[in-house]
N, CA, C and O atoms as CSV, one atom per row, in Angstrom:
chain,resi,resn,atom,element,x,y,z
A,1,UNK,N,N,-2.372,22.049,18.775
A,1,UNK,CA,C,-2.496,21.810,17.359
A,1,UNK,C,C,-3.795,22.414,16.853
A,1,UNK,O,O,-4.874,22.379,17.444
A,2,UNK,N,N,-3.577,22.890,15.849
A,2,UNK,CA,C,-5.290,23.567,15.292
A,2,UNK,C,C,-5.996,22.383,14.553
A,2,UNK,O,O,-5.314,21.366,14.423
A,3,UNK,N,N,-7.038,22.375,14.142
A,3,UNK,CA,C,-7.841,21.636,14.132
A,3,UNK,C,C,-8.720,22.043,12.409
A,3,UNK,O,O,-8.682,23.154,11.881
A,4,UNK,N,N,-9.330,21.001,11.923
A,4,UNK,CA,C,-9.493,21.545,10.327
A,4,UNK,C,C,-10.893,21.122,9.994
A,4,UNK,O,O,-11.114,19.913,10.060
A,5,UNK,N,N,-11.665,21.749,9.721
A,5,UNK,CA,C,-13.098,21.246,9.244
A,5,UNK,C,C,-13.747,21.480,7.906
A,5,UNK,O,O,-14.186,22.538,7.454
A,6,UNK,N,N,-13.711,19.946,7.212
A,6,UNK,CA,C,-14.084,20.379,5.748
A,6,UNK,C,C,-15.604,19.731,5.625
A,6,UNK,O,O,-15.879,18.561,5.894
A,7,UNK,N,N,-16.448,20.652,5.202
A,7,UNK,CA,C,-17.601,20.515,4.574
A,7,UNK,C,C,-17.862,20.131,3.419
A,7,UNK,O,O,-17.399,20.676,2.416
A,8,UNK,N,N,-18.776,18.968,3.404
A,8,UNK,CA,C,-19.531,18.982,1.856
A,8,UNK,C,C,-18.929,18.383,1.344
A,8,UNK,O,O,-18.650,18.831,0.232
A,9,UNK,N,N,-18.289,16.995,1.701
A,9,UNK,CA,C,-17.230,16.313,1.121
A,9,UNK,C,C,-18.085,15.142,0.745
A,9,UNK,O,O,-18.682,14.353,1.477
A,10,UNK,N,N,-17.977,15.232,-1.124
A,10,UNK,CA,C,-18.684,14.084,-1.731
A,10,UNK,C,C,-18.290,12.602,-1.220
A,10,UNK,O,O,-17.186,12.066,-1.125
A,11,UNK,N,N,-19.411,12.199,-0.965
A,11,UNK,CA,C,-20.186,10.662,-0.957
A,11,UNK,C,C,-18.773,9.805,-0.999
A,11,UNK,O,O,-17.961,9.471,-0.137
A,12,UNK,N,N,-18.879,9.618,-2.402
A,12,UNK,CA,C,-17.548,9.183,-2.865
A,12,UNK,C,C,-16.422,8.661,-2.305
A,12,UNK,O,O,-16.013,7.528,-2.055
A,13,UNK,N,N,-16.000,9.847,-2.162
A,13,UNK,CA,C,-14.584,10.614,-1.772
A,13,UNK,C,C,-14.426,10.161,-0.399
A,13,UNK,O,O,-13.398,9.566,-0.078
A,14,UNK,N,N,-15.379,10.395,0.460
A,14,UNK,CA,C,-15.090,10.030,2.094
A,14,UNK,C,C,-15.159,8.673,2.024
A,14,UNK,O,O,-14.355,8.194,2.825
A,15,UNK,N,N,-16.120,7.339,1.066
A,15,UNK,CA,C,-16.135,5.953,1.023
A,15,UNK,C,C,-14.373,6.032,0.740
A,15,UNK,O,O,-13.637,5.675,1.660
A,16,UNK,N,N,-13.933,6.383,-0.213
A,16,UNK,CA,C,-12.727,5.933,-0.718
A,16,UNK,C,C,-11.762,6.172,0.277
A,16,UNK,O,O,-10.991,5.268,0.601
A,17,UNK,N,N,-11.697,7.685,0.987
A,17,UNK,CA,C,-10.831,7.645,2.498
A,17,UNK,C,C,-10.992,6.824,2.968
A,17,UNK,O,O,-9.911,6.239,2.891
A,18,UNK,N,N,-11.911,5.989,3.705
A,18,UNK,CA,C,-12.573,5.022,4.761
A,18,UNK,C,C,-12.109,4.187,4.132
A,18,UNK,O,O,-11.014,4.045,4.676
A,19,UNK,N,N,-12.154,3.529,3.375
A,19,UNK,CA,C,-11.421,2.264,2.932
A,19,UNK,C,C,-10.464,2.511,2.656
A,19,UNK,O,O,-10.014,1.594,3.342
A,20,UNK,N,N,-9.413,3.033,2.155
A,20,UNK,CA,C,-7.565,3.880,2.157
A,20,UNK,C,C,-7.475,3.834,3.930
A,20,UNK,O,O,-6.830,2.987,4.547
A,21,UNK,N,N,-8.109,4.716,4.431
A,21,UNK,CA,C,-7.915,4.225,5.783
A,21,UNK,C,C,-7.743,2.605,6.609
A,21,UNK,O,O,-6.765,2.135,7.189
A,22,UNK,N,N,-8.668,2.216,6.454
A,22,UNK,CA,C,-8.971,0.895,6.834
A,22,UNK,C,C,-7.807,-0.347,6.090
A,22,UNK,O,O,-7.280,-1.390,6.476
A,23,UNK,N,N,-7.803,0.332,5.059
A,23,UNK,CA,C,-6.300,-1.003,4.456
A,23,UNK,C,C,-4.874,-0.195,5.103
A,23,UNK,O,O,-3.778,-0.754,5.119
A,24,UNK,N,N,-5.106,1.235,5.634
A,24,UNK,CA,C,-3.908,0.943,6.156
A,24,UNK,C,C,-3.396,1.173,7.493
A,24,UNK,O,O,-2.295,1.575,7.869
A,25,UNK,N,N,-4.800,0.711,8.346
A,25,UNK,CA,C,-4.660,0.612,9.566
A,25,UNK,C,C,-4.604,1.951,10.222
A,25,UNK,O,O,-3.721,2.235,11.030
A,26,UNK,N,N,-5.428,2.663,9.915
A,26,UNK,CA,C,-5.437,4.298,10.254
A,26,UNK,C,C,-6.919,5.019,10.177
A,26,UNK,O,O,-7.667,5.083,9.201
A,27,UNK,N,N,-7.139,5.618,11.694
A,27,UNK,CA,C,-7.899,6.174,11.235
A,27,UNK,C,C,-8.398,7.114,10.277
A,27,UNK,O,O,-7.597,7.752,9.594
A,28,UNK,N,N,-9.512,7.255,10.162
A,28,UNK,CA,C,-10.241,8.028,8.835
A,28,UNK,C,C,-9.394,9.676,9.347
A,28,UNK,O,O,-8.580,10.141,8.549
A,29,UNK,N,N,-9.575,10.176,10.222
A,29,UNK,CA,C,-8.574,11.316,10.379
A,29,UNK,C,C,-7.006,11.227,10.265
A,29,UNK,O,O,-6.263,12.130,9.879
A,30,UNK,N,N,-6.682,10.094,10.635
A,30,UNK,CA,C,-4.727,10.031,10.166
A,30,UNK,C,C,-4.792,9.679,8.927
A,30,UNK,O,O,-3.659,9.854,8.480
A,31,UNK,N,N,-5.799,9.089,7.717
A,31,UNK,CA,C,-5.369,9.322,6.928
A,31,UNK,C,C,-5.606,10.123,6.160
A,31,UNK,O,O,-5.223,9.882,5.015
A,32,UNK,N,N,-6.310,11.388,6.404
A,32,UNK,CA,C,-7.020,12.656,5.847
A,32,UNK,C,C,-5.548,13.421,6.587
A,32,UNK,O,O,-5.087,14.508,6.240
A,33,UNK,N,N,-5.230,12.903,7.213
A,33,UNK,CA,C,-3.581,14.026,7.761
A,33,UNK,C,C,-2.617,13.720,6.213
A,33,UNK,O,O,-2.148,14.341,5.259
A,34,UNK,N,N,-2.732,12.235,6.794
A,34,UNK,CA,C,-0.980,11.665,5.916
A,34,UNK,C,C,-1.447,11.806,4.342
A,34,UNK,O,O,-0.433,11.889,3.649
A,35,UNK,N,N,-2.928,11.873,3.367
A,35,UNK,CA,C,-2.835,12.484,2.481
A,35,UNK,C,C,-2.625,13.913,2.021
A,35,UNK,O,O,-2.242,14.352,0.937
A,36,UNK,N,N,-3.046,14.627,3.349
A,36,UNK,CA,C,-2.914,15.946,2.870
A,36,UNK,C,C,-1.276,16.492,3.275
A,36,UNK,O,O,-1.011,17.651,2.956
A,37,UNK,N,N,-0.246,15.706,3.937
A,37,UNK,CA,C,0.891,15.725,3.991
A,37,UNK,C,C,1.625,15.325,2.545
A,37,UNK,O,O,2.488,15.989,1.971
A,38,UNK,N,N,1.124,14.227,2.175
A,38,UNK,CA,C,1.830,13.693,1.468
A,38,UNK,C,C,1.168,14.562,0.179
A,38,UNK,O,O,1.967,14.599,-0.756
A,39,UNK,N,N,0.392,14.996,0.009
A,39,UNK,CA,C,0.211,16.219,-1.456
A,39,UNK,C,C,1.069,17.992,-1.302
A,39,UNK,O,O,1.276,18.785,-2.220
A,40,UNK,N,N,1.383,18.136,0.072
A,40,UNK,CA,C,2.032,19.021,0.295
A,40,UNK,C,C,3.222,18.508,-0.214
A,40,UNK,O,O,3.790,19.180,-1.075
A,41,UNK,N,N,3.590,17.721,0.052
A,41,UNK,CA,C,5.427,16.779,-0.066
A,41,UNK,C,C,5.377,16.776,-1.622
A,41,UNK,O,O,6.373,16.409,-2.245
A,42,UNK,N,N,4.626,17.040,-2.049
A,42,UNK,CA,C,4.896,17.061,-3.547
A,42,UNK,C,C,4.886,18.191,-4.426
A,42,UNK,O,O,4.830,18.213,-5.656
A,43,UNK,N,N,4.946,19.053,-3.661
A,43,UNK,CA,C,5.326,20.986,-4.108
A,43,UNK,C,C,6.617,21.392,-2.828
A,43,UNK,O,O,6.828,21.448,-1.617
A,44,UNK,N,N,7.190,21.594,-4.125
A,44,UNK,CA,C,8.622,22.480,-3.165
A,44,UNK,C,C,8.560,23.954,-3.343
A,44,UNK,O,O,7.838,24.554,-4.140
A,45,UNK,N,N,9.595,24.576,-2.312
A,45,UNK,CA,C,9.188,25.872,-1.774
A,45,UNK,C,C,9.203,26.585,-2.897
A,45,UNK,O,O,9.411,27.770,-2.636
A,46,UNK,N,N,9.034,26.315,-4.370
A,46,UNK,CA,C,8.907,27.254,-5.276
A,46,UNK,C,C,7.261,26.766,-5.710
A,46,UNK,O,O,6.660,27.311,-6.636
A,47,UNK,N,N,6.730,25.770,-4.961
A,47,UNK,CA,C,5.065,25.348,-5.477
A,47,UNK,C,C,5.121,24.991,-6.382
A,47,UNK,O,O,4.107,25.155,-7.060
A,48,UNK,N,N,6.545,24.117,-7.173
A,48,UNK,CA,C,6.058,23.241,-8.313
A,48,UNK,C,C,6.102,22.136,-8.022
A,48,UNK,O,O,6.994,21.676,-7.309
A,49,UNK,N,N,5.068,21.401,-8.550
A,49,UNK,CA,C,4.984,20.052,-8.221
A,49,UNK,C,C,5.949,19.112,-8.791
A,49,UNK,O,O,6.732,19.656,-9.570
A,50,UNK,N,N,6.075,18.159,-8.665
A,50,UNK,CA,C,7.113,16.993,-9.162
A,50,UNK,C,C,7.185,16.844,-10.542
A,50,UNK,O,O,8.211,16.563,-11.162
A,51,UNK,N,N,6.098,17.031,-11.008
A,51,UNK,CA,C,6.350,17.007,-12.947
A,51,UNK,C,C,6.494,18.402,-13.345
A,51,UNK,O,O,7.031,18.575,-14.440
A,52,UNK,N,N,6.153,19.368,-12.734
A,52,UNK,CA,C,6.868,21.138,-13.048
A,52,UNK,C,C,8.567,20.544,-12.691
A,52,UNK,O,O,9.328,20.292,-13.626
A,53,UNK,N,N,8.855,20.432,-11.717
A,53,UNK,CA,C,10.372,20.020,-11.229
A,53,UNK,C,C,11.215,19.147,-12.431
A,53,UNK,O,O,12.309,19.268,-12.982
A,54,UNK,N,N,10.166,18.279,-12.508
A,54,UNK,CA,C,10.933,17.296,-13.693
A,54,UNK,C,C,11.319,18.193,-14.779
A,54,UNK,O,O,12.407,18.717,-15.017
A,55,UNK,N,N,10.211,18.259,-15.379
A,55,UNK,CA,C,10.370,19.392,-16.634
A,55,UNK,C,C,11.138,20.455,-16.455
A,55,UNK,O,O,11.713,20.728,-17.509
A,56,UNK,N,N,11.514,21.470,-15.239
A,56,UNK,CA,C,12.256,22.297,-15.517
A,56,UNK,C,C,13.561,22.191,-15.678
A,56,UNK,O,O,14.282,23.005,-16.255
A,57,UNK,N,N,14.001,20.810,-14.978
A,57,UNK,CA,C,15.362,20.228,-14.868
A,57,UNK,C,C,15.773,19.149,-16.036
A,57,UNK,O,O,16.927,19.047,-16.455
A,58,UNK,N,N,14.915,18.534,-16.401
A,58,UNK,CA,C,14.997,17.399,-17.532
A,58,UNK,C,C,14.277,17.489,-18.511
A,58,UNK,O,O,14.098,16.455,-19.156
A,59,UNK,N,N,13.655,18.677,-18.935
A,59,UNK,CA,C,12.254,18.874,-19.929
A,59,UNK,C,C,13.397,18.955,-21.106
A,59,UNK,O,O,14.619,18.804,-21.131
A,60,UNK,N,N,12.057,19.371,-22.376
A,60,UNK,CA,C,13.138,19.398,-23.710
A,60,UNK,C,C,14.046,19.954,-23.870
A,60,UNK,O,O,14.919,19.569,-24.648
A,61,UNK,N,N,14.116,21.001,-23.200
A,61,UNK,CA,C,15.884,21.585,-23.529
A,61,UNK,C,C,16.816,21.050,-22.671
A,61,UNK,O,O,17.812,21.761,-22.542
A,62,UNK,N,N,16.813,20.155,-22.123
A,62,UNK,CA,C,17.895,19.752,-21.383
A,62,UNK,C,C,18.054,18.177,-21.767
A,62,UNK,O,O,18.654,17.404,-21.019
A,63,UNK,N,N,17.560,17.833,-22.799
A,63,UNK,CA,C,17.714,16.442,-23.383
A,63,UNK,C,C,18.242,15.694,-24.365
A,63,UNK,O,O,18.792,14.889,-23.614
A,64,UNK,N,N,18.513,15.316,-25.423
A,64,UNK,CA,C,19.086,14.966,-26.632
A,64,UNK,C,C,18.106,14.244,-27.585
A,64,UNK,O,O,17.458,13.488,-26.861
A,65,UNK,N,N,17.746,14.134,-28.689
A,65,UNK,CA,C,17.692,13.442,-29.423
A,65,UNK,C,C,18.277,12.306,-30.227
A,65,UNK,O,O,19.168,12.354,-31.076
A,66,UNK,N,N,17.555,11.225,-29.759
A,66,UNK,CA,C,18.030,9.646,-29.756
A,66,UNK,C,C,17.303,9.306,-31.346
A,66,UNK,O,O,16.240,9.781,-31.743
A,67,UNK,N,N,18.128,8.432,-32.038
A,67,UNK,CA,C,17.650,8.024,-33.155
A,67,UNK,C,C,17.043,6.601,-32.732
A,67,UNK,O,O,17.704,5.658,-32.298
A,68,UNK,N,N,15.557,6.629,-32.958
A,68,UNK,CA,C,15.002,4.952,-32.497
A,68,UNK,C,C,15.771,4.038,-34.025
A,68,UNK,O,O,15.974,4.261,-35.218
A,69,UNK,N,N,15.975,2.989,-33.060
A,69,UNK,CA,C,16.313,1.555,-34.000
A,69,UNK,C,C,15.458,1.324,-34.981
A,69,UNK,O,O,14.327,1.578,-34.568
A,70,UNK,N,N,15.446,0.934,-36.177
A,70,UNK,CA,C,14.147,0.187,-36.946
A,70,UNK,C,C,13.584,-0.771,-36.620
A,70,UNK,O,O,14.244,-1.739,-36.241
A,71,UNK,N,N,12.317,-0.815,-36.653
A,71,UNK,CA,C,11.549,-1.858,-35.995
A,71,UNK,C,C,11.261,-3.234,-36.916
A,71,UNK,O,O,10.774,-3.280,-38.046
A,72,UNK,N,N,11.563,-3.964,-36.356
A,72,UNK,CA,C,11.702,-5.534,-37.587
A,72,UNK,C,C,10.221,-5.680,-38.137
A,72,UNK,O,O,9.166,-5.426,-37.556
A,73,UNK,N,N,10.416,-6.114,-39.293
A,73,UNK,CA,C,9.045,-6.291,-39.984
A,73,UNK,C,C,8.813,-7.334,-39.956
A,73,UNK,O,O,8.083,-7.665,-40.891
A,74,UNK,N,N,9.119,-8.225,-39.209
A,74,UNK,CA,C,8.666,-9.856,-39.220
A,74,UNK,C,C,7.475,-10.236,-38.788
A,74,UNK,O,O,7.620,-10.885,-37.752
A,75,UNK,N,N,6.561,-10.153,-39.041
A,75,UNK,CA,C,4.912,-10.411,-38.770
A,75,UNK,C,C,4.439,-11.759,-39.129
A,75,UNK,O,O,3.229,-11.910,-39.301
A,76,UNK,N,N,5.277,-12.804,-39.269
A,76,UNK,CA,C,4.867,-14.229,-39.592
A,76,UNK,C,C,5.398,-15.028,-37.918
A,76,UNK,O,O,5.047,-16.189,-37.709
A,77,UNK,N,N,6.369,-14.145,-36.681
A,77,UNK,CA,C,6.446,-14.718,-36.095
A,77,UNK,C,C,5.235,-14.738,-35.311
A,77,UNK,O,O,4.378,-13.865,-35.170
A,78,UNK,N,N,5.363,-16.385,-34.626
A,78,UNK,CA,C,4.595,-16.833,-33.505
A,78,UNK,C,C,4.273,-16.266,-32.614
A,78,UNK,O,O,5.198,-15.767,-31.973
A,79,UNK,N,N,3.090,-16.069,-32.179
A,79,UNK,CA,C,2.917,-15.416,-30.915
A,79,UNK,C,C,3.380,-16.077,-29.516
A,79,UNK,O,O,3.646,-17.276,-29.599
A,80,UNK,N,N,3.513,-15.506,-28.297
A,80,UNK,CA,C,4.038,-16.198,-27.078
A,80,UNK,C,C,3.278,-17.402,-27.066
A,80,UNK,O,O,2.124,-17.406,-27.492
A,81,UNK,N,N,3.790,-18.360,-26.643
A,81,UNK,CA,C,3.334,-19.370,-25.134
A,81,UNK,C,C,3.081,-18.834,-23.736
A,81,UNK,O,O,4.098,-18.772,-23.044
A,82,UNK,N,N,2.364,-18.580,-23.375
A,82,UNK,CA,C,2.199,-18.805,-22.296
A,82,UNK,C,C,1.680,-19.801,-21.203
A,82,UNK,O,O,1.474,-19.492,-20.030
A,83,UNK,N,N,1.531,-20.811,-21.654
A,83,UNK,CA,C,0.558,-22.026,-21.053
A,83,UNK,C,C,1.434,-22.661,-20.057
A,83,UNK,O,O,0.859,-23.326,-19.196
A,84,UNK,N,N,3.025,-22.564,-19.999
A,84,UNK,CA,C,3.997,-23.589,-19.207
A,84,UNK,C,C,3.552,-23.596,-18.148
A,84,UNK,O,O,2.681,-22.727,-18.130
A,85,UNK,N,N,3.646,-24.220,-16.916
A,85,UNK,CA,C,3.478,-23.950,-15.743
A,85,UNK,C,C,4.136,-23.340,-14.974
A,85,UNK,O,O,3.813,-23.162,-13.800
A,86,UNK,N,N,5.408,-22.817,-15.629
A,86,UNK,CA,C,5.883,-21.012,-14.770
A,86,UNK,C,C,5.185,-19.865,-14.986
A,86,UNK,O,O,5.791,-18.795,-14.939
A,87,UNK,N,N,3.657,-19.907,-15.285
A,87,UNK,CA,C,3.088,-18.814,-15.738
A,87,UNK,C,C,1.688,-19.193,-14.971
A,87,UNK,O,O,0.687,-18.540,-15.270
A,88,UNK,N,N,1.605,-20.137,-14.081
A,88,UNK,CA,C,0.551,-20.546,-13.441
A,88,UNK,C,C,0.586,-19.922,-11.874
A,88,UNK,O,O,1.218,-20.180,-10.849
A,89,UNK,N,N,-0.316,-19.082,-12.219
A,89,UNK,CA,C,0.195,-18.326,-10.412
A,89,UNK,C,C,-1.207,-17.357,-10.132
A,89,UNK,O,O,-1.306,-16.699,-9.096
């Protein structure tokens, strides 16, 4: 297997690996693998990423125009409850 050496990697950035690591039971190198896997996994063999993909398949020309509902003007109702004790958690 080849082997990868990155320099000069802000402060930051390596705290935030180390702890991403550490919550998920991985070392600081498996999870510098499984992020840089998992940002590859998100460009397909044409190198667009998941929202290029979206958009080219579901962007505006491939969509319809929906008429929104009117929105009620009732501004005297009550605001929520929340106090019951199904909301105690």
């Amino acid at each position: 297997m080849a082997s990868l050496l990155i320099r000069n990697v802000d402060d930051a950035l390596h705290t935030r690996l180390k702890a991403r690591a550490t919550a998920n039971h991985r070392s600081l190198e498996e999870e510098v693998r499984e992020t840089l896997r998992l940002a590859l996994a998100r460009t397909n063999d044409r190198g667009e990423s998941l929202v290029e993909l979206a958009t080219r398949l579901f962007g505006t020309d491939h969509g319809t125009e929906l008429e929104l509902p009117p929105r009620s003007l009732d501004l005297e109702r009550p605001p929520p409850d929340f106090a019951g004790p199904e909301f105690d958690h």
